[in-house]
Each structure stands twice: as C-alpha cells, then as structure tokens.
N, C-alpha and C positions, 0 to 999 in steps of 0.2 A: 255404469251405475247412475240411473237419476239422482238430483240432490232436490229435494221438497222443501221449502219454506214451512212451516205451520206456525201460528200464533194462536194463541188461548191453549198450547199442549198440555199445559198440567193439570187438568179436569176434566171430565165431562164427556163428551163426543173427541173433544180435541186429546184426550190424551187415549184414547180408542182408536183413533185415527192416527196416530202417531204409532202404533202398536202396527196396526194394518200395513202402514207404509211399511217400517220396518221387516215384517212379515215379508213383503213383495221384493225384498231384496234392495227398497231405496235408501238413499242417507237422508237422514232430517235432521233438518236445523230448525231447533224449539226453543218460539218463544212465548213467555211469559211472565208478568211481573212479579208471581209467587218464588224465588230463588227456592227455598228449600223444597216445594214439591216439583219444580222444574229440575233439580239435580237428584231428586229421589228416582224421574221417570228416568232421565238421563241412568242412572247408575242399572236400575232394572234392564232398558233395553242394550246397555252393552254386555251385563252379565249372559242375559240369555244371546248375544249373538255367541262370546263366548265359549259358553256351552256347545250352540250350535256346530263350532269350527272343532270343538275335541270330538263332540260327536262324528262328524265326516274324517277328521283325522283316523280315525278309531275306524273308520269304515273301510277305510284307504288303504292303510295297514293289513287289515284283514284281508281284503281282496288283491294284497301285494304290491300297491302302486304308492306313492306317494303323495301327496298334496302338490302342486305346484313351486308353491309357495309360502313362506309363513304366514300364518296365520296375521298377524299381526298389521298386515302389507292393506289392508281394508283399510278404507275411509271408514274413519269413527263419524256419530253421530255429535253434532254440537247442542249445545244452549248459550240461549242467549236471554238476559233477562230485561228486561225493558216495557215500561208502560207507556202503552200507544198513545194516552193520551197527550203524550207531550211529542211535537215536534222535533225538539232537539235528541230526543231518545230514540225517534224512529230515525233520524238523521243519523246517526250516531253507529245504526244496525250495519251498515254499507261497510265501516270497518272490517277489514279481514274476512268479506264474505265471498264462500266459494260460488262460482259459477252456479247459479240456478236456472233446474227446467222446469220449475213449478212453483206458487205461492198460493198458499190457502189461507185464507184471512179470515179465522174462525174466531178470533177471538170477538169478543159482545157483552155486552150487560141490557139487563132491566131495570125498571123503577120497579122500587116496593112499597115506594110513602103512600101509596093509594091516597093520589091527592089530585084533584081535576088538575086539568094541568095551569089555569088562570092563575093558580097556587100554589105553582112548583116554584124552588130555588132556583133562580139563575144560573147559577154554580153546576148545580146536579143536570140539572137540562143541557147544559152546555157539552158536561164531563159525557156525559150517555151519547149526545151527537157525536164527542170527538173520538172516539171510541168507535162506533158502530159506524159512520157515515164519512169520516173523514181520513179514521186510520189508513184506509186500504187506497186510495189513490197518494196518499201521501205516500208508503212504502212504496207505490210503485214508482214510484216519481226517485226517490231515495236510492232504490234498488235495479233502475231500470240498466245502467251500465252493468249489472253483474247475470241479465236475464239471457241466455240459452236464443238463440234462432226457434220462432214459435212457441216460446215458452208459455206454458199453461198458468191463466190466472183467476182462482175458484173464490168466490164468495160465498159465505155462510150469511143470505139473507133468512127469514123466518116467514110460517105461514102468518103473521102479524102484520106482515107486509105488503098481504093479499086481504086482510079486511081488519076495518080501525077496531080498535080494542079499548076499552075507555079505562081511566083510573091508571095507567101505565105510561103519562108521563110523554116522552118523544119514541118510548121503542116503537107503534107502527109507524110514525113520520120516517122515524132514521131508516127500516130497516125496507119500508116503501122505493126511497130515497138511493139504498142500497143495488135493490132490484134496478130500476132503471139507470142508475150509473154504470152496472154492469152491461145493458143492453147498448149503450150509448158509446162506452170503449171497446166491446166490438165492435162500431161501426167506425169506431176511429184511430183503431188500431189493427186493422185486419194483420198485420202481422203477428198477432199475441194470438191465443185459443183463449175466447173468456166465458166464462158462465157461473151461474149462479143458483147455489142450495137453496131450498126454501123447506127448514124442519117440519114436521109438525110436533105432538106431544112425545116428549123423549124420556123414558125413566132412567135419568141421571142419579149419581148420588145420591143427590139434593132433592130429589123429585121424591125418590126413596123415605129421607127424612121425612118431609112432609107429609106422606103417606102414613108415617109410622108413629108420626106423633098427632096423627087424625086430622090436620089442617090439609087434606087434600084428599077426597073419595075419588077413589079410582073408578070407580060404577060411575061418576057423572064425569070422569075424566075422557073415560072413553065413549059417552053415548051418542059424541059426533063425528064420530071415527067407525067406516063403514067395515075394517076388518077388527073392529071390538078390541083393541088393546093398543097400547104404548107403545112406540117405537124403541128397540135396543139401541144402547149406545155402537155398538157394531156394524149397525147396520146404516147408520147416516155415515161412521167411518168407511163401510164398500161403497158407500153412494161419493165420498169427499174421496176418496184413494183411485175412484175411475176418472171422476171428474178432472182428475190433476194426472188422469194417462193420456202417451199420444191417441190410444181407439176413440176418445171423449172429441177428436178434434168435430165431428161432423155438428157436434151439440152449440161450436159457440157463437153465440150471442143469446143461447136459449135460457131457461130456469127448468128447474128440476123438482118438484113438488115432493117430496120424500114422507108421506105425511098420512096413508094407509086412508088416503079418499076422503078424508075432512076437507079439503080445497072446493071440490065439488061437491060436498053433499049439501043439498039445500032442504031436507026435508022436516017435519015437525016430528018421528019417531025416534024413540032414543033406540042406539044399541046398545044391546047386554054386553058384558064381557064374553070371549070369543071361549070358547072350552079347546078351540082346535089350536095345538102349541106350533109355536112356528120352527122350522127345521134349523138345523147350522147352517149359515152362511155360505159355508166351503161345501155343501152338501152339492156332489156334481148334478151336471144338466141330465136330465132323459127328454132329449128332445125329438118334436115329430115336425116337419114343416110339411105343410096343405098347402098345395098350388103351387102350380109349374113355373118357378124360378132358381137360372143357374145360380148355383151356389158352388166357390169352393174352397178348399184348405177346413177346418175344423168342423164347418156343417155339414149338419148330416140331412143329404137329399133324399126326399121323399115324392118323387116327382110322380103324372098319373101314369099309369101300367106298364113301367119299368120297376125289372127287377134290381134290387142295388147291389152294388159287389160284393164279394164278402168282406173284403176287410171293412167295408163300413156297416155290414151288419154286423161286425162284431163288436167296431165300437155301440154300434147301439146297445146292441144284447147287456155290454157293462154295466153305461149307464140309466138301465130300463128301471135300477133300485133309487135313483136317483131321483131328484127333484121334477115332477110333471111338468113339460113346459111343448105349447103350441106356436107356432109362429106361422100365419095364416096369412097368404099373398092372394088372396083369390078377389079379394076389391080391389086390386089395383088391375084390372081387367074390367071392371063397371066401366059405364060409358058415364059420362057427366049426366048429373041430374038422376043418377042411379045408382050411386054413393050409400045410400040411407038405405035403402033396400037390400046391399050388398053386405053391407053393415050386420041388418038383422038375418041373413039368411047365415053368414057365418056364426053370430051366436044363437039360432037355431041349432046348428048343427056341434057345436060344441058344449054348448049349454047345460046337459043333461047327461049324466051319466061319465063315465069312465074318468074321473079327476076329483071327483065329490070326497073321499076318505081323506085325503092330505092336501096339506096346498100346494097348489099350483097355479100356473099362470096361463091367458092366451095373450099373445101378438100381432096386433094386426100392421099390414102398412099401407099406408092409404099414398094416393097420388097430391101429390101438394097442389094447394088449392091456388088457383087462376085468378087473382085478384081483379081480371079486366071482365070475368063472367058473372054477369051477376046477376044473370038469370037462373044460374044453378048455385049461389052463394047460398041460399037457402038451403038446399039439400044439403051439401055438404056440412054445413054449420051443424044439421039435423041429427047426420052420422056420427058428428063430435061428441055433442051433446048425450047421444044413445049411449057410444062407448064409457063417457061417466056416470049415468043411469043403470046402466049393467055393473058400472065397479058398484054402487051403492046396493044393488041389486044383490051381489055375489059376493060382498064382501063376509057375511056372516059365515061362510062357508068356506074361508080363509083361500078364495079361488080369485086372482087379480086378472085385469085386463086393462090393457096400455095400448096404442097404437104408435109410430112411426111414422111421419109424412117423409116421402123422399119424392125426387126430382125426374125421377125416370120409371116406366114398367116395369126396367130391366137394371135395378141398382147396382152399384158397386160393391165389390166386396170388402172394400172397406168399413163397409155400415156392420160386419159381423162383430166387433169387439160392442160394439154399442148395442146390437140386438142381444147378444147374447148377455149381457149385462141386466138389462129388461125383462127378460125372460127368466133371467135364472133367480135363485136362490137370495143372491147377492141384494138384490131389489126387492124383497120380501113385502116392504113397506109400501112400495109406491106400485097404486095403482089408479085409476080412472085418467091417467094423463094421456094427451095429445102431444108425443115430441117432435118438435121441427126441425129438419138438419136440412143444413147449410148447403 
C-alpha cells in the first residue's frame, strides 16, 4: 500500500485528490490547518472504506471463501493539522510519521486586497510566500528521514506561474519561484521523482460561489481556454494522483500544464463555452496506435498489415464504447529537419472525421530534440509550436492533442502508464502540451 502526504486536503482539488488517492487503494496522511473540515474528510473517507470491506465481505461470503483477514488489519488514513506557514509546525509533522512514497504539496493561497503590490502588507506578502514557496522544501527537509527509496515529490504550482498577473500580490512571484525550484531539486536530487502541477481555471467551491453571486462570468472565464470550460476538481486530482505514482517517474524534473490550452493560447478570439460535456474520468481507453512500434503488456498494437490476435481484438472490441484516444508514433521516423512536416501530415490525417462527436484525444511522440543541432532547432521548435496551434485549433470541439519527446525510435515500455494517462480520460483538461521524459 503507498502512503501519500497531501497538504491543502480539506478543500478544493486537495480534498478531490485525497478521494482519488483513496479510490487507488493508497493511505493519506491529510494535512490542513482547518481541524474541523480535515476530520470531517477524514471521517468520510474511512466510512466509505468501511463500507467498501462489508461490501467485499458480503461478496466473499456469497461466493464461499472468506476474507483473509479482518477487516480492520488496513492502514487507516491519518490527519494532521498544521499550518505551513510556521516552521515549527511543519517541524513538528515528522512526529510519528509513516514511511512515505509520496508528498504533494497542494496546499496555496492568493491575494484578494487587489492592491499593486508597492502597497501590499509586509505581513500578507510574507504569509503568501511562506505558504506557497517556502512550505515545500521545508517539509521536505523535515520529512526527508521518513521518504520511501525514489519517493515521489509533486508540487501544485499554477498557470500564474507561467505569466504575471497584476493586483495579486506575490501569487505569480511565489508560484514562478515554485516552478523552478521543482526543476532545480530534480537536478539535485536524482534520487527523488519530482515534478510539478501547473492548474489552470478550476470550478472549486469557491469558484462556484463567485459564480453564483455574479462576481465571476464564466463566459469571460472561459474565453481563454481553447476547450471552453473549467476544469473539474477531479480532474487536477487524476493529474496530482499520477503524478505522485511510480509510471509518473519518466516526467521528473518536467511541469504538467493541466489547464485545457490557456498556456499556449495566444490569440485575440474568445471562446464560447464548449456545448460538448466532458466524460467521467474512469471512462476506459478505446485506444488505436498508428505506426510501427513494439508495444507490450496493456497496449493495444496496431501495427501496419498485421493481423492482431484475438485476445487483443477483444480487448479492443470492449473498450471501442470507451474514450477515443490515438497515439501516433509515425514522427519519430522523420529524419531531422522533417519534424514539422511529419507533424502536419499526422494531423492531416487525424484531423477530420471519425472522433468529432465526443472528446477525444491524439498522442504524438516525437524524438527528443538534439541540443547540439541547430540547424534543425528551427524545425523542431516549429513542430511544437503547431501541436499547440492544433490544440487551440481543436479545442472547441472538445478533441485534445499532446505530444511526448522520448529518447529513442524504439521507447521503453515503461513510458505506457504515462502515455496512457495522456491519452485517456483521466487528462481530459490538458492539451497543447510538449511532455519531456527523462
């Protein structure tokens, strides 16, 4: 059983995410400075594991066998309550804490004084850095004797982070600050997995309120966001529940843009709100892969004029009601300086037709770029560029497209928990991104 850190659990993403983990079979230890809605989640996610064990008891029974073991024999989930702003409190967490494979350090604030920042409170300024910029290497620092071999460590930065935002105080310094601290202890800690969230617009609660008491039109909320709507709280929870699994390890030192193409949209059009509803989460893969590479254990190969076996046409046939999802290797066969071409001939061919009624996704994966070539840096930069241009492109039509650089013609199959994460359901929000793995 993994044991998850999470911090910020009692609201928002973080207590979505605390659900998700849960869901996955891991134990979390939640923290947050609100006690009473930190022991309200607490109290929820034990009733429903609970449940869940009479449930299987009850199944055990009926089909004659027993349970193992009692119920009971399960690592319970902890709380812990503590505000990060203070040192001695994160100090403090290290107490009696179980072995961790994972820390997510979701907890964050904003300013609301809408006050240049020349005329912010010392105090406030301060409390917002220590919170958003200081928490997280302090916990780890705290917590580093109790961390798991490769233990996984996810930051919840913001797309705030990727461009200033005025009237708010230190959130894009801190959460900039964020960003690149997480890039820097991957380089200096290659034995951790680290990487790092970057939201976009998320209808929280609170997001909800302001909606409903008219201090927030969702029509300009969304009009720079290329799939027309809000991100679910669920859905930065499957993005923060991967992130903090071992398949996430190929991603760390990367950032994860979760944010339905507002990263990359630079244009003067607004978008409308999207009519096309996004699916559940859990909704399985109907995957097709284009272009001849070995694949094996859960892909399903589609390689050119071989027939496939049956049992893998069967799992297809399952999941054909499933989520539309492409994963297209056929650029990583372009020769340099024919990147950008390879590029467009894939979304030629995908482009049009057969994925337009529901959303779906394409995957590409491109060959990692030559730093020492920079007679072909151009192209390549070109091919990036397009595949954000197509998610801006496709976004209204609730149809995503991401790419993957890997290392070799002939990847690993280790990069499956991470492609199929991309690809599926699960990643609903995130598209136009370029992911680097390691």
């Amino acid at each position: 059983m993994e044991t998850v850190l999470l911090t910020g659990a009692a609201s928002g993403i973080g207590r979505a995410t605390a659900w998700r983990l849960a869901r996955l079979g891991c134990r979390c230890v939640l923290v947050d400075r609100n006690a009473e809605a930190l022991e309200g989640l607490l109290a929820e996610l034990r009733a429903a594991a609970l449940n869940a064990d009479a449930l299987d008891a009850c199944a055990s029974r009926v089909s004659g066998s027993l349970p193992a073991a009692p119920t009971t024999t399960k690592a319970e989930h902890l709380a812990r309550v503590a505000d990060l702003t203070d040192p001695n409190q994160i100090h403090a967490l290290a107490d009696d804490m179980p072995p961790l494979d994972a820390i997510i350090n979701n907890a964050g604030m904003t300013d609301a004084s809408n006050l240049p920042v020349v005329e912010q409170a010392e105090r406030d300024w301060q409390r917002l850095l220590d919170l958003n910029l200081h928490a997280p290497p302090r916990l780890l620092h705290a917590l580093q004797s109790r961390l798991t071999p490769h233990a996984r460590i996810v930051n919840v930065a913001s797309g705030a982070g990727l461009h200033a935002i005025p009237l708010r105080g230190a959130y894009s310094p801190s959460k900039a600050g964020l960003i690149a601290q997480t890039q820097a202890l991957a380089r200096a800690r290659p034995d951790l997995r680290v990487s790092v969230l970057c939201p976009g617009f998320v209808q929280t609660e609170l997001v909800d309120g302001l909606i409903a008491s008219g201090r927030l039109d969702p029509v300009r909320a969304v009009a720079k966001i290329p799939l027309g709507r809000l991100a679910r709280p669920e859905e930065l929870a499957c993005a923060l529940a991967f992130l903090a699994s071992p398949g996430a390890a190929p991603l760390s030192g990367g950032r994860l843009s979760v944010d339905g193409g507002s990263s990359v949209f630079g244009g003067s059009q607004a978008y409308a709100p999207n009519a096309v509803a996004p699916v559940s989460c859990d909704t399985p893969l109907a995957l097709t892969v284009h272009g001849d590479w070995p694949v094996r254990g859960d892909m399903q190969a589609h390689e050119h004029g071989h027939e496939r076996e049956h049992e893998h046409e069967q799992k297809h046939e399952q999941a054909r009601d499933g989520y539309p999802a492409v994963i297209d290797t056929t650029v990583l066969a372009s020769p340099p300086g024919g990147r950008l071409a390879a590029v467009l001939a894939v979304a030629r061919r995908h482009g049009t037709g057969g994925m337009d009624s529901k959303p779906s996704s394409l995957t590409l994966l491109l060959p990692r770029v030559d730093l020492a070539d920079w007679e072909h840096a151009g192209d390549d930069a070109a091919a990036r560029m397009l595949i954000a241009t197509l998610a801006c492109e496709w976004g209204p039509r609730a149809r995503r497209i991401n790419a993957v650089e890997v290392a070799s013609a002939r990847p690993d199959s280790a990069l499956w928990p991470l492609l199929r994460f991309v690809a599926g359901a699960q990643a609903q929000y995130l598209t136009g991104q370029t992911l680097c793995t390691r």
